[in-house]
C-alpha positions as CSV (number, residue, x, y, z in Angstrom):
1,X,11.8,-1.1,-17.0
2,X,13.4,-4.5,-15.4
3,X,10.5,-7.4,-15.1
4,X,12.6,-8.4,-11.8
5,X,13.3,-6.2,-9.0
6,X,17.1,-6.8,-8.8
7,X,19.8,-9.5,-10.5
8,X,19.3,-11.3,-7.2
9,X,16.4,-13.0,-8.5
10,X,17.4,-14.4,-11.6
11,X,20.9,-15.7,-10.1
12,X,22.1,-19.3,-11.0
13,X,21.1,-21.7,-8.4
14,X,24.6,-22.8,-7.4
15,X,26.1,-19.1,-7.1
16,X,22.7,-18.2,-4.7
17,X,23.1,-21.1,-2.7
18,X,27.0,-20.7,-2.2
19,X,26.0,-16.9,-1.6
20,X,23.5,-17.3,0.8
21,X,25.8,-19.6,3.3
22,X,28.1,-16.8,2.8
23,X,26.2,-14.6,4.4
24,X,24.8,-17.2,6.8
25,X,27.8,-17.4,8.5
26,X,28.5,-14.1,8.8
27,X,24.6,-14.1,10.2
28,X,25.6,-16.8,12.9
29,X,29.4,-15.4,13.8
30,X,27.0,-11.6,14.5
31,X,24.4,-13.5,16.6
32,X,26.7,-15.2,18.7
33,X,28.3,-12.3,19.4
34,X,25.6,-9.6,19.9
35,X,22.7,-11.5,20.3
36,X,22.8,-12.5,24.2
37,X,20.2,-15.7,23.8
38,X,22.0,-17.0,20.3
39,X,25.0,-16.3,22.3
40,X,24.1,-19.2,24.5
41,X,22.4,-21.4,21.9
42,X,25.0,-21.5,20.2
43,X,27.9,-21.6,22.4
44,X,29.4,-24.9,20.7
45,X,28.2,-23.9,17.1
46,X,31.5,-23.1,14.5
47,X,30.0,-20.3,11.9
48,X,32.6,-21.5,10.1
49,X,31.8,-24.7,9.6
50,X,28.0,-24.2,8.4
51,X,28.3,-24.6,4.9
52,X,25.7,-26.9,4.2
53,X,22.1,-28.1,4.3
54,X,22.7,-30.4,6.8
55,X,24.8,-28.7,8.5
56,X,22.6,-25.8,8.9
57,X,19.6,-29.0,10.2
58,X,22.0,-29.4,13.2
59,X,21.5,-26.4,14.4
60,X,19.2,-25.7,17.2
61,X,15.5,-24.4,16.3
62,X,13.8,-21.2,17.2
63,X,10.3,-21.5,18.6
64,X,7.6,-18.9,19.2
65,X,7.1,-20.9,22.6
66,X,10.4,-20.0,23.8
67,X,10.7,-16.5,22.2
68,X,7.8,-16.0,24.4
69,X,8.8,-16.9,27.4
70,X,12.0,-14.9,26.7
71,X,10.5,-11.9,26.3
72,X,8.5,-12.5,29.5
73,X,11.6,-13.8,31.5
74,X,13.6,-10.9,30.3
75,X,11.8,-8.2,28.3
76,X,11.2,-6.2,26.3
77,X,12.5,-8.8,23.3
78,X,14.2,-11.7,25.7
79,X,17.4,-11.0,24.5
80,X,17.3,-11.7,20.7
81,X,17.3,-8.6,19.5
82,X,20.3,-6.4,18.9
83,X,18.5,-3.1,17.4
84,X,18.6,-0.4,20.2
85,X,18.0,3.8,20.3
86,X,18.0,4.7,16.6
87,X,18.6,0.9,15.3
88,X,15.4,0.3,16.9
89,X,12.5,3.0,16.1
90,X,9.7,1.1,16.8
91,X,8.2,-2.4,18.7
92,X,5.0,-4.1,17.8
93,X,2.8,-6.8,19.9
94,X,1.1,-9.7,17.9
95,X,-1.2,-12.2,19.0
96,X,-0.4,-14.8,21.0
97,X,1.9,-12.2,23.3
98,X,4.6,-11.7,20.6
99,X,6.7,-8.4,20.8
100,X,8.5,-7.6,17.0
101,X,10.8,-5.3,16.5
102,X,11.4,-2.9,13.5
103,X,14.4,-1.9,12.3
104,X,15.6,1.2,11.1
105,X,15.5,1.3,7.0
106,X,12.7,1.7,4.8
107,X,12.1,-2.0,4.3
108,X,13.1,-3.8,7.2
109,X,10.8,-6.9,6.5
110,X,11.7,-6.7,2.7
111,X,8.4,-6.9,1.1
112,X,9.4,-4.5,-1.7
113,X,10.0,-7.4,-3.6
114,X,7.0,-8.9,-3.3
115,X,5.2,-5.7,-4.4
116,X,7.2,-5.2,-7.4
117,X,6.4,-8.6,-8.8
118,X,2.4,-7.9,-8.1
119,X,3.1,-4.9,-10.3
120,X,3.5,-2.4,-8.6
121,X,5.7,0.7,-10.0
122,X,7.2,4.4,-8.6
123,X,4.8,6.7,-8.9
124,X,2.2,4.5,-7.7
125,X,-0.9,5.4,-5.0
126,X,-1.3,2.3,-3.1
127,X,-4.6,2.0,-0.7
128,X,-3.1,-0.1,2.5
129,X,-5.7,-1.6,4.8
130,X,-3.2,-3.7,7.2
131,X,-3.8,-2.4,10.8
132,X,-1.3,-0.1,12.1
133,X,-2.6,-0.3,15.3
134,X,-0.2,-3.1,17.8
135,X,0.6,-5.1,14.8
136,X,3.6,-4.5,12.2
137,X,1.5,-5.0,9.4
138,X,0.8,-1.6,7.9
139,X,4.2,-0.1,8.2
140,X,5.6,-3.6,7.0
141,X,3.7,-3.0,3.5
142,X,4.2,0.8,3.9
143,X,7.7,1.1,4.1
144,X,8.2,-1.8,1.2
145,X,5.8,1.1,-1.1
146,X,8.3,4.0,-0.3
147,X,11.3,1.9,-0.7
148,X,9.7,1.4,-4.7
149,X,8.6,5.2,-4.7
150,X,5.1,4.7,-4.2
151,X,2.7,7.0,-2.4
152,X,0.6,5.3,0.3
153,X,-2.8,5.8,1.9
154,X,-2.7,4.5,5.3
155,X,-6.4,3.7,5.3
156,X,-6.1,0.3,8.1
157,X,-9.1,-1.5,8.2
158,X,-12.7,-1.4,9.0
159,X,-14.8,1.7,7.5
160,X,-15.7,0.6,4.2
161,X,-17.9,3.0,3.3
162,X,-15.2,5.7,4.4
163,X,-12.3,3.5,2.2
164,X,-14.6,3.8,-0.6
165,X,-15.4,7.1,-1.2
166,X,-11.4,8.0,-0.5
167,X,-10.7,5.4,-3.0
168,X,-13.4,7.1,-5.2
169,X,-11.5,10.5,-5.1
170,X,-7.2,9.4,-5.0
171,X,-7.5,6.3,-7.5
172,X,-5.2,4.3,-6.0
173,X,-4.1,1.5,-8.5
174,X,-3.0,-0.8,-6.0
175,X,-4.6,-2.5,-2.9
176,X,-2.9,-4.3,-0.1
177,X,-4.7,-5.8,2.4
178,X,-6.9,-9.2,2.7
179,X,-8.2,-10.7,-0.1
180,X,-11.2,-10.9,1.8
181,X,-11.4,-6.8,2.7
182,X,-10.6,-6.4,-0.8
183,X,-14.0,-8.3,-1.7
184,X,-15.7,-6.3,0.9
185,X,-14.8,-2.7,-0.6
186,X,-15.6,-4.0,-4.1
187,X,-19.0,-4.9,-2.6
188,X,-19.9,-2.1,-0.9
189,X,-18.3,0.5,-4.0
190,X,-21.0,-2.0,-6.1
191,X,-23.6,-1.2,-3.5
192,X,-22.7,2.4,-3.4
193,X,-22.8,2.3,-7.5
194,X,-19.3,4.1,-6.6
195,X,-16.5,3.5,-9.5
196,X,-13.1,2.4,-8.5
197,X,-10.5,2.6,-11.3
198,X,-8.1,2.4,-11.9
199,X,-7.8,0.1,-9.1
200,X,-6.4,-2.5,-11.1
201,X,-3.8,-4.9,-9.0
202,X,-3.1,-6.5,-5.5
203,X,-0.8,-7.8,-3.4
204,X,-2.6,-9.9,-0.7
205,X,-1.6,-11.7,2.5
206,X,-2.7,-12.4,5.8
207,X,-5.3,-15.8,4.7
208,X,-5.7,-18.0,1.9
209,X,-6.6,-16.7,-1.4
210,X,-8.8,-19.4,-2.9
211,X,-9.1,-19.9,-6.6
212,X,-13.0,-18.9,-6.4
213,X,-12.1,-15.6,-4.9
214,X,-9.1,-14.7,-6.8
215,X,-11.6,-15.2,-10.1
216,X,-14.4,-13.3,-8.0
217,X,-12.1,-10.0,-7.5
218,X,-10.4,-10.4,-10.9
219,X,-14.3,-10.0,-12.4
220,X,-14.1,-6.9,-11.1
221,X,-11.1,-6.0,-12.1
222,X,-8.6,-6.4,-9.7
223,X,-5.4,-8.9,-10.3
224,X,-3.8,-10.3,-7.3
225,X,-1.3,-11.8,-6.1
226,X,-0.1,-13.6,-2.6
227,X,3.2,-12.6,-0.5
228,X,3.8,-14.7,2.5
229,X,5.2,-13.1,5.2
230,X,5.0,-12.8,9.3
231,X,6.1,-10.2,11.3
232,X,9.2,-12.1,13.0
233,X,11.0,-12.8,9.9
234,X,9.7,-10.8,7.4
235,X,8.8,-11.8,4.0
236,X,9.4,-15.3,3.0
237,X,7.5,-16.0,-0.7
238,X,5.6,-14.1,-2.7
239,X,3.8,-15.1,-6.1
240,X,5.0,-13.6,-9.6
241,X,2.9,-13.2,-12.8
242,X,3.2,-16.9,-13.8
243,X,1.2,-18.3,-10.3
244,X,3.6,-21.1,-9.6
245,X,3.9,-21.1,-6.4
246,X,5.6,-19.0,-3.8
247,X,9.3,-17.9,-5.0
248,X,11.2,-18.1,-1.8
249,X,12.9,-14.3,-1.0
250,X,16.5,-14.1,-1.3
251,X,17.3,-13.0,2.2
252,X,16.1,-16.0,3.6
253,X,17.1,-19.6,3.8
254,X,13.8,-22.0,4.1
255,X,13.6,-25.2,5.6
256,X,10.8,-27.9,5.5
257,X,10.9,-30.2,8.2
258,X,8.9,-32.6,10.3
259,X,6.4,-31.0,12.8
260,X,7.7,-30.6,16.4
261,X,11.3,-31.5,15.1
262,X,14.3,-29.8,13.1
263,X,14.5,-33.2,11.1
264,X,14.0,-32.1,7.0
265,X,11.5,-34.4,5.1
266,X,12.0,-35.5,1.9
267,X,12.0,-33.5,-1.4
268,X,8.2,-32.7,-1.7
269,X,6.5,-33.9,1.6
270,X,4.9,-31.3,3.6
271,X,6.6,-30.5,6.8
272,X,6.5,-27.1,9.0
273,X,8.8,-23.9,7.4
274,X,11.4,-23.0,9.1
275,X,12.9,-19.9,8.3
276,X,16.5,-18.2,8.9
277,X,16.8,-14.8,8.1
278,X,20.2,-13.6,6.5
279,X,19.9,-9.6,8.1
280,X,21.3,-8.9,10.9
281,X,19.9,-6.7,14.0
282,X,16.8,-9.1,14.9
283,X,18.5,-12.7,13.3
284,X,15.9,-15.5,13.8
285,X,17.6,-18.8,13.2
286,X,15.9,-22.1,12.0
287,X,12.5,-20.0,13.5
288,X,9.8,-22.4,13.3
289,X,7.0,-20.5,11.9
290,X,3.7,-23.2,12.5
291,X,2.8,-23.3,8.8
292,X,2.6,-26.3,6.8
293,X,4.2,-26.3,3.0
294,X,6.2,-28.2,1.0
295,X,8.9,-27.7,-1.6
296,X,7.9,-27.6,-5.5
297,X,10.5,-29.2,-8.4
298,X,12.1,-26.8,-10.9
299,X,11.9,-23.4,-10.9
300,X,9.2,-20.9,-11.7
301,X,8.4,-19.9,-15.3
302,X,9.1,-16.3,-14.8
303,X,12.4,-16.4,-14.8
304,X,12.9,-16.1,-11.3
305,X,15.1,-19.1,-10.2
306,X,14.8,-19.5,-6.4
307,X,13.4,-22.3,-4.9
308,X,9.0,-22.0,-4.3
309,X,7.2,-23.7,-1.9
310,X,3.1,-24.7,-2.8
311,X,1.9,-22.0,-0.1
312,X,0.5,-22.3,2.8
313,X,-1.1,-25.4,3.3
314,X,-2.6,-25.2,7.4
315,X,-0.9,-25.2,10.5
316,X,1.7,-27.5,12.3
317,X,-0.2,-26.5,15.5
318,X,-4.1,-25.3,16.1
319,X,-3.2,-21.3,15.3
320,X,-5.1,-20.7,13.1
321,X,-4.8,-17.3,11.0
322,X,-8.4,-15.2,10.7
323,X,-8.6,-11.8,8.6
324,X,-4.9,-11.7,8.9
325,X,-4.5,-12.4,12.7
326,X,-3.2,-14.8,14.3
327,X,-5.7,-17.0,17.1
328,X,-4.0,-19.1,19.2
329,X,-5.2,-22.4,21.5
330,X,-4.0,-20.1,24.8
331,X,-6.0,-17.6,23.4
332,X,-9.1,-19.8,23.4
333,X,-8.5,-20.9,26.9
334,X,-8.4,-17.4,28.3
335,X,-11.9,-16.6,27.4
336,X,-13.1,-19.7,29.0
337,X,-11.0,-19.1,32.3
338,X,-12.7,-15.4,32.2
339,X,-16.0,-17.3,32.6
340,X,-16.8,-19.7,34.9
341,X,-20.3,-21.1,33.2
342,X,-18.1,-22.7,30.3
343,X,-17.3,-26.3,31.1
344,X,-15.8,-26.7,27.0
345,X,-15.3,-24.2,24.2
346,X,-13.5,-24.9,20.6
347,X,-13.4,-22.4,17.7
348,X,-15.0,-22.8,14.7
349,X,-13.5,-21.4,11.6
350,X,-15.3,-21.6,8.3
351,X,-15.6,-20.1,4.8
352,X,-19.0,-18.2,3.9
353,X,-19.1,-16.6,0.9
354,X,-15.6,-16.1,0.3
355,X,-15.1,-14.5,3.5
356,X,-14.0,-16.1,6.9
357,X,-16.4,-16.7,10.0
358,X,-15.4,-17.0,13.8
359,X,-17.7,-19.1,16.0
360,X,-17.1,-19.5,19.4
361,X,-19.2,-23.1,20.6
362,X,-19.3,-23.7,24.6
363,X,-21.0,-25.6,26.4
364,X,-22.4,-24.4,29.4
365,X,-23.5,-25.6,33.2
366,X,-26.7,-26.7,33.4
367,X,-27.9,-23.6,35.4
368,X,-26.2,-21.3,33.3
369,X,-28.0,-22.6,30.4
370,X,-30.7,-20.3,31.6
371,X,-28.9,-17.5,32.1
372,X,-29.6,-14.3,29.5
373,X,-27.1,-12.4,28.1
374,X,-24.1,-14.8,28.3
375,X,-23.3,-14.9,24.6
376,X,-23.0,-11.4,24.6
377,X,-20.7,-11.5,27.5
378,X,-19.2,-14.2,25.8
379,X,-18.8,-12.3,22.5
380,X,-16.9,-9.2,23.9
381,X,-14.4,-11.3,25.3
382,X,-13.7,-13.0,22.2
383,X,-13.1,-9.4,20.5
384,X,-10.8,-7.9,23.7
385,X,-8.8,-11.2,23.5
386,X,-8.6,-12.1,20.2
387,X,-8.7,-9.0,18.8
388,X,-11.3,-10.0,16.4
389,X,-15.4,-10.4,16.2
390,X,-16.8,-13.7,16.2
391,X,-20.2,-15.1,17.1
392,X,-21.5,-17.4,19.5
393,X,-22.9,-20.7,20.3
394,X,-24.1,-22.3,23.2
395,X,-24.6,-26.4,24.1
396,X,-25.6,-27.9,26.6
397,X,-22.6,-30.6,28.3
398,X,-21.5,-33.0,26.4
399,X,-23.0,-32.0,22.5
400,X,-19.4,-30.8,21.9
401,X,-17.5,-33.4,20.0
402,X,-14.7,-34.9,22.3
403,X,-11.5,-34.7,20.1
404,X,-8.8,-32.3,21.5
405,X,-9.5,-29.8,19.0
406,X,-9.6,-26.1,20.7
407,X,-8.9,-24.4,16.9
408,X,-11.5,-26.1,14.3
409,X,-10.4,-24.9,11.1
410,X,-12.8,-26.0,8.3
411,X,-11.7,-24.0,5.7
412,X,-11.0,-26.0,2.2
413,X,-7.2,-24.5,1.2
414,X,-8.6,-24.1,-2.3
């Protein structure tokens, strides 16, 4: 059996570049003719004359601000987005008030790749615990295990005690999920003196994988490795066996550039990714996806020879990514306009024992100081906006630091 999952991956850097503005211009000729919102961004744009880096940098950037406000000038998808009836059999919503479509075919987002270099094989039973509920997430690594002929057990997330003993009785060999979920069921299998092989690989996304945990799980057995990938464009990188960074995908054409701009920085300076896809249906075009990376020299060890980036290295904004969700500044705001004792809030993110923690700091009006039961109040909001539990701390006015920082991310990337 091949180590690579198709010839794509092991092209000669000159034929893949040549190849991929092929198809870019066939991407950007199909947008501006059924995509109604590229139709009009790129009214003065020649597909034809796109056969460059820098000519691609002149093109106009896609932001998650305007898609946005698209979709709520015109929804359901603000007119970029040509999938409709059976092109289009399902819609997801993200944090942050993002609507994603799903194509039809079994990997629409791609991630197949990624799964093949982390190992896994046809004939496989991999244990998924990406949500299925609103977010793309589960069928995203679903439909990438079919498309390799591998059985899935939709098993979402929460319930560890119920994911163990299921995991006790299929033997999945393969996880997908968090790398921190993937922890927690180890754990609690531990606590439960509950054996789990052959559980023997991952492929993890969704937050960092630091070194400390990736030796943690692989102590118990499990190797993993990262895929990078968002539910607008799909997957992007993923790691292969040598751990070199992220091999970019082939159906995608990555950018680095400087934040807020569609200006590229120099050969390994970090900047923001920006990602075109080359599939048509739902084409994103120079999207800007918020993260922070930079390019890496050479090429990967494995074999495969498209360009890597060094991961993700933080965000170009304050979103900040918790147990695989997105939390946004607007998202932070809304809990404190849903109560009027809050004069200030930021959220704290941190790292406790491998594993990330949401805290929620506001400072309060002096009479509401005295007031029971707020941080409870406060703490159920957290969960129906953000869609995630997080605890809570009160302060009194003014102990807040005063820096402009909603999102505190204190996280070490390693």
């Amino acid at each position: 059996m091949s180590e690579y999952y198709d010839a794509l991956e092991t092209r000669d850097v000159a034929q893949r570049e040549a190849e991929q503005f092929e198809l870019l211009r066939e991407q950007l000729r199909y947008a501006k003719r059924e995509v109604p919102a590229y139709t009009a961004l790129l009214g003065e744009v020649n597909p034809d004359a796109v056969k460059t880096r820098d000519a691609l940098a002149k093109l106009p950037v896609t932001r998650k601000s305007e898609l946005a406000q698209a979709q709520a000038d015109s929804p359901p998808l603000g007119g970029y987005c040509a999938l409709s009836g059976h092109t289009l059999p399902r819609v997801f919503s993200s944090p942050g008030g993002i609507f994603e479509p799903q194509g039809a075919g079994g990997d629409f987002w791609r991630i197949a790749r990624a799964l093949y270099a982390a190992g896994c094989r046809e004939g496989d039973l991999l244990h998924n615990t990406f949500s299925y509920h609103f977010t793309p997430a589960g069928f995203m690594l679903e439909g990438a295990a079919h498309a390799l002929g591998c059985t899935v057990f939709p098993a979402g997330t929460g319930q560890s005690e119920l994911q163990v003993r299921a995991m006790a009785h299929l033997h999945p060999r393969a996880y997908v999920g968090t790398p921190s979920f993937l922890k927690i069921l180890l754990d609690k299998a531990d606590e439960m003196d509950v054996s789990l092989s052959p559980l023997a690989i991952g492929l993890v996304s969704g937050e960092a994988l630091p070194t400390s945990l990736r030796e943690e799980l692989a102590t118990k057995g499990v190797d993993v490795l990262q895929a990078y990938a968002t539910a607008d464009v799909g997957l992007i990188g993923y790691e292969s066996p040598a751990r070199e960074g992220l091999i970019l995908d082939e159906q995608v054409l990555v950018e680095i550039v400087r934040p807020g701009t569609g200006d590229p920085v120099s050969p390994g300076e970090v900047g923001e990714v920006l990602v075109t896809t080359l599939q048509p249906g739902y084409p994103l075009i120079r999207f800007a996806t918020g993260d922070l990376s930079a390019f890496m020299d050479g090429v990967s060890a494995c074999g495969r020879t498209n360009q890597r980036v060094k991961g993700w290295m933080g965000r170009a904004d304050q979103t900040a990514k918790v147990r695989g969700m997105f939390v946004h500044p607007s998202q932070v705001a809304q809990v404190v306009s849903r109560h009027q004792e809050i004069t200030r809030a930021r959220l704290v993110i941190e790292r406790v024992d491998n594993a990330d923690k949401m805290t929620f700091r506001c400072e309060l009006t002096g009479v509401a100081e005295r007031s029971p039961g707020l941080a409870q109040e406060f703490a159920a909001s957290i969960r129906e906006v953000c869609k995630l539990r997080g605890e809570v701390e009160l302060f009194a006015q003014g102990a807040l630091p005063n820096d402009g920082k909603v999102i505190d991310d204190l996280r070490p990337l390693d």
